[in-house]
N, C-alpha and C positions, 0 to 999 in steps of 0.2 A: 803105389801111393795110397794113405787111407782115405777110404769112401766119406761118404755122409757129413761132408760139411757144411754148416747150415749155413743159406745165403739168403740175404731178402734184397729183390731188387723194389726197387721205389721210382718208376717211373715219374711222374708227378705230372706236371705240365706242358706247354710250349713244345720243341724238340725231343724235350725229355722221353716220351717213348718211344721216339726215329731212333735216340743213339742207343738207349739200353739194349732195343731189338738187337741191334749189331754185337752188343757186348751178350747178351744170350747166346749165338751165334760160335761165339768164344766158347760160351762155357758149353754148349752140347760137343764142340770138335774136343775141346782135354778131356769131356767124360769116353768120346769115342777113341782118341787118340794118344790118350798121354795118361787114360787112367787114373785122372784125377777127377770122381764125380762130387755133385754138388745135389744135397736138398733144397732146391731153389723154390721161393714165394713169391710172390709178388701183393705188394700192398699199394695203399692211397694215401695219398701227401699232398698238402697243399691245394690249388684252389678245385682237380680232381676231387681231394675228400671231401673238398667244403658243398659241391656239388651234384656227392654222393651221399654225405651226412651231414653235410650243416657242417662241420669242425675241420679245421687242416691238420688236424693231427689224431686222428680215432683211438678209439679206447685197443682198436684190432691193431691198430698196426703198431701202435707201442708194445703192447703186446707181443707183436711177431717181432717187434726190433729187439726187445728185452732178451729173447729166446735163439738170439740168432748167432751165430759166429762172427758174422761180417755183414754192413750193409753198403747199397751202390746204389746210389740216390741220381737219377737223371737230372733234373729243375725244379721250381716252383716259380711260379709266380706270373703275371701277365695281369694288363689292362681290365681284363674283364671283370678281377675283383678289385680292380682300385676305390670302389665307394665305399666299400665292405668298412665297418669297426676297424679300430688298429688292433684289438685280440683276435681281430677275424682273417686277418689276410694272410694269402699265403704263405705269405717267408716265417709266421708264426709257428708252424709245422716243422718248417727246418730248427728255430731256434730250441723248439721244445724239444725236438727229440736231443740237438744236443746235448742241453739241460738234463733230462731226465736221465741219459746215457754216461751224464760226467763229462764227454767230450772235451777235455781243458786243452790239447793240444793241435791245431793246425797246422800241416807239413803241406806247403806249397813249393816244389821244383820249378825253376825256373832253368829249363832245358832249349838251346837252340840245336836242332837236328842241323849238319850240315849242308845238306838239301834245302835249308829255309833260311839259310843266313844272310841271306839277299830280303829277305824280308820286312825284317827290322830297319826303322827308322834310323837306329843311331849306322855307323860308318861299320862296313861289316867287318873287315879284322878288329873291332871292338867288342864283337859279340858272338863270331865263329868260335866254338868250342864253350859256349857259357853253359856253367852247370851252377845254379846255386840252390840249394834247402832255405827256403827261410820256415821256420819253427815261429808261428804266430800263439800266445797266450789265449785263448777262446773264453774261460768261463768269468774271469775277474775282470780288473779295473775299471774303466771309467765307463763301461758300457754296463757295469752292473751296481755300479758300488750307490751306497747309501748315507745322505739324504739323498733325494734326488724330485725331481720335479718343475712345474713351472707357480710360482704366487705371484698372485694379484693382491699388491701393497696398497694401504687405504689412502696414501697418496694420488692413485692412479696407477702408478705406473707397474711395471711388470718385474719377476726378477726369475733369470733358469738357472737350474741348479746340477749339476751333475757330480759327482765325487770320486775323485780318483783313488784309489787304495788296493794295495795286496798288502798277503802276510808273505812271512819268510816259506812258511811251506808249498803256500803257491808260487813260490818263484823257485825254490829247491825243486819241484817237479817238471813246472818246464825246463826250468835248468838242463836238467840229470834227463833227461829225452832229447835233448840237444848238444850236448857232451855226449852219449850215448851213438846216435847218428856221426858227428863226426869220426868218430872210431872206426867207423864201416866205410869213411869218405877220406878224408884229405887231413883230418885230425884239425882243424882250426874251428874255433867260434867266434864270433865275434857279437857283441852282447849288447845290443841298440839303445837307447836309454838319454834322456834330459836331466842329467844329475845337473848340469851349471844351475837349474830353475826350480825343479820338481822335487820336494823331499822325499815321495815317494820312491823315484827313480835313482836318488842316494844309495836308499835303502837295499833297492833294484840291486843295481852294481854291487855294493861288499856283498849281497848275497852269494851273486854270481861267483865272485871270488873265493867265498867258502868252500861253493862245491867244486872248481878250480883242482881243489887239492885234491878228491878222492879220483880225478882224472891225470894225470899226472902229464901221460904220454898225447895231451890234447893242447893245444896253443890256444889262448880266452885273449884278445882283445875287447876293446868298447870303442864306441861310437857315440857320438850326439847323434839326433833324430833326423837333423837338418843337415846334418852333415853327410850323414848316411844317403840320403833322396838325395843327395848332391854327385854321390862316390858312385850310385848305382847308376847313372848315364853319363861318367865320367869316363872311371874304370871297372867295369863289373866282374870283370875276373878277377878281382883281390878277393872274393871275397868266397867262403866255401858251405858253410853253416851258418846262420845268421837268428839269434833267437831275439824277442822283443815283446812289448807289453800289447794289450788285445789291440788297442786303436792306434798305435804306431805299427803293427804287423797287418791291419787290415789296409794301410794307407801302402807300405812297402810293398807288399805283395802285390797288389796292381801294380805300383811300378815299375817291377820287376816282371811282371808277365809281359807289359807290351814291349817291352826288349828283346820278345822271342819274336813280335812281330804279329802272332795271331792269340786269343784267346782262347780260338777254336784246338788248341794242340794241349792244352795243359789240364794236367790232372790234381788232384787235391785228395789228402786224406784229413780226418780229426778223432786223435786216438784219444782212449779213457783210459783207466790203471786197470791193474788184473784186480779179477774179485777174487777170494780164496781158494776156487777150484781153478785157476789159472786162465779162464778168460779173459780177454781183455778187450772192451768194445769198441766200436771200430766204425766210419761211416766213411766212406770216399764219395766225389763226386767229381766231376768234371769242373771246372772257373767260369766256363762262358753264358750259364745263366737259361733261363726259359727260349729267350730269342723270339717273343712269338709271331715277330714282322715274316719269319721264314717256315714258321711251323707247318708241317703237312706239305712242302713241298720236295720233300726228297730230297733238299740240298745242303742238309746242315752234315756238321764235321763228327764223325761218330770216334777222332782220332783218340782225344782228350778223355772222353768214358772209357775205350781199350785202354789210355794207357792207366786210368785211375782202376783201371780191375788188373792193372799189371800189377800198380804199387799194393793196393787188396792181398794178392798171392804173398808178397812180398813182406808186407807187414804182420797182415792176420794171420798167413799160415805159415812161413817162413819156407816157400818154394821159388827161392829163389831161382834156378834155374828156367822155369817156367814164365819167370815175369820177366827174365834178361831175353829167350824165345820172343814173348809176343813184342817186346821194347825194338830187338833186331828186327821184326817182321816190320814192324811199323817204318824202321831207318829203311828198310828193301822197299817198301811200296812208293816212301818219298823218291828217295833213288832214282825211282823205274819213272818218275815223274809225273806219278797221278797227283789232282787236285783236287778237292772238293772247291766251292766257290769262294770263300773266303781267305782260304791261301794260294789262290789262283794267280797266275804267270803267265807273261808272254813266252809259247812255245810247250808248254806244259797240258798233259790232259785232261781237261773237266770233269768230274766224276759225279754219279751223284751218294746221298749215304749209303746207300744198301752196293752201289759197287763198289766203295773206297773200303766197306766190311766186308764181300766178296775176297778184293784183293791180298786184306790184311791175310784172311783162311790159306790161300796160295801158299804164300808166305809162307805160313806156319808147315805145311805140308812138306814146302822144300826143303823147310828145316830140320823138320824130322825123318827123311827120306832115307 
């Protein structure tokens, strides 16, 4: 397999360097064992860089994101700069680098391993075998759009403003990355959207339907917004692919994670378009956030960072192979009924991170034997 793929990890915050370690771990066993090496960096993000340099997003590490293949971002974020400016705080690091990288698209999997189907609150033959993509919108609508702001009217009183809006070609891209994916899955999409209300999400929908046609062999339903948060702890298995506007896909997406039961298992990418030499940029991260009530104690879940450098192999460099390996290593260790503490069982092992990444290597080893 070829060498020298550029990788920047980004520990940041909270947990964020417990689970990366683990996911380094990964990458030195495929450089020694599977032949797949890696130029790996590491940079600063978040309230780390603000720490080290004043900024959560450095002139360096854009830099090294800009130049990279692929990026694995740990966390941001924690108590300690809650006082900080609002351009100062950490999550400004993550939103910049999206920005700056184009990131417009969000693949969140909402995966129940069968070892954790007991987990989930909803009744578990409702969510044994649950696989879904949801495709969240990242750079547009109502989180960016313009006017936007808060005035103070010379009556007194106050008025906020936010503006909902995309054009046709941002909805033809996330579109056509979600027609795209289902191709690879179960061929269905279904296309989330408040056309009863919204004129935007009108617009949404015949979009959707245009690009419909150049997918042929893909099934395109719709959904209301309400209807949807209704269906996904109804029946979650209807559903395979699922694309949506930025602030209905960041509302979905939680929803759909805690139907696996932990936060601590799920991985995340947000992919950008190719530039003309056929890059195309790329940042995964784990769902579960800084956590920093648990930081430095050894016990956080390093599962969700494996599997986000699974979908990493997967997306950015198209080694498949390699990221169904480390996906099975991960189903083997739940199996063998090791815990970390957050998805912890009566009758099950407790582990802490560095043995639950331990375990996963086993795995991997078995695999390749």
């Amino acid at each position: 397999m070829a060498a020298n793929k550029k990788l920047l990890l980004l520990p940041g915050d909270g947990i964020g360097p417990e689970v990366i370690a683990e996911v380094r771990r990964v990458v030195d066993w495929m450089g020694q064992r599977r032949s797949v090496r890696f130029d790996v960096k590491e940079g600063l993000i978040g309230g780390a860089a603000i720490d080290a340099t004043g900024h959560p997003l450095p002139d360096e590490t854009l830099s090294a994101a800009k130049n990279s293949d692929a990026i694995l971002l740990g966390a941001v974020g924690g108590p300690k700069w809650g006082s900080l400016p609002f351009n100062l705080q950490p999550e400004r690091g993550l939103l910049g680098i999206r920005k700056e990288l184009g990131l417009f698209a969000n693949l969140r999997p909402a995966l129940v391993f069968d070892a954790l189907a007991n987990a989930s609150t909803l009744k578990e033959e409702v969510v044994r075998g649950l696989d879904i993509m949801i495709v969240r919108e990242l750079t547009g609508g109502i989180y960016f759009g313009e006017p936007r702001g808060i005035e103070d009217k010379p009556d007194g009183t106050r008025k906020g403003v936010n503006t909902l809006t995309y054009t046709s070609p941002e909805v033809h891209r996330i579109g056509r990355t979600a027609f795209d994916l289902a191709q690879k899955r179960k061929k269905r999409v279904c296309s989330i959207d408040k056309a009863n209300v919204l004129e935007t999400t009108v617009m949404w929908r015949e979009e959707m339907e245009l690009i419909k046609s150049e997918f042929p062999d893909v099934e395109l339903s719709h959904m209301y917004v309400d209807n949807a948060a209704m269906q996904l702890v109804r029946n979650p298995k209807q559903f395979d692919v699922v694309v949506t506007t930025n602030m209905f896909g960041d509302i979905l997406s939680d929803c759909a994670a805690m139907l696996t039961g932990s936060l601590g298992m799920l991985p995340s990418a947000s992919l950008g378009e190719a530039d003309p030499s056929g890059r195309c940029p790329a940042l995964y991260e784990p769902v579960h956030g800084s956590a920093p009530d648990i930081a430095g104690q050894g016990i956080a879940n390093p599962l969700a960072t494996i599997l986000s450098f699974s979908m990493l192999l997967r997306y950015s460099f198209d080694i498949d192979e390699d990221a169904d390996m480390i996906e099975q290593a991960v189903k083997n260790v739940l199996d063998s009924g090791m815990r970390t503490e957050d998805i912890m069982e009566t009758g099950r092992t407790k582990v802490s991170t560095g043995e639950m990444g331990e375990a996963v290597l086993k795995e991997l080893d078995k695999l390749v034997a």
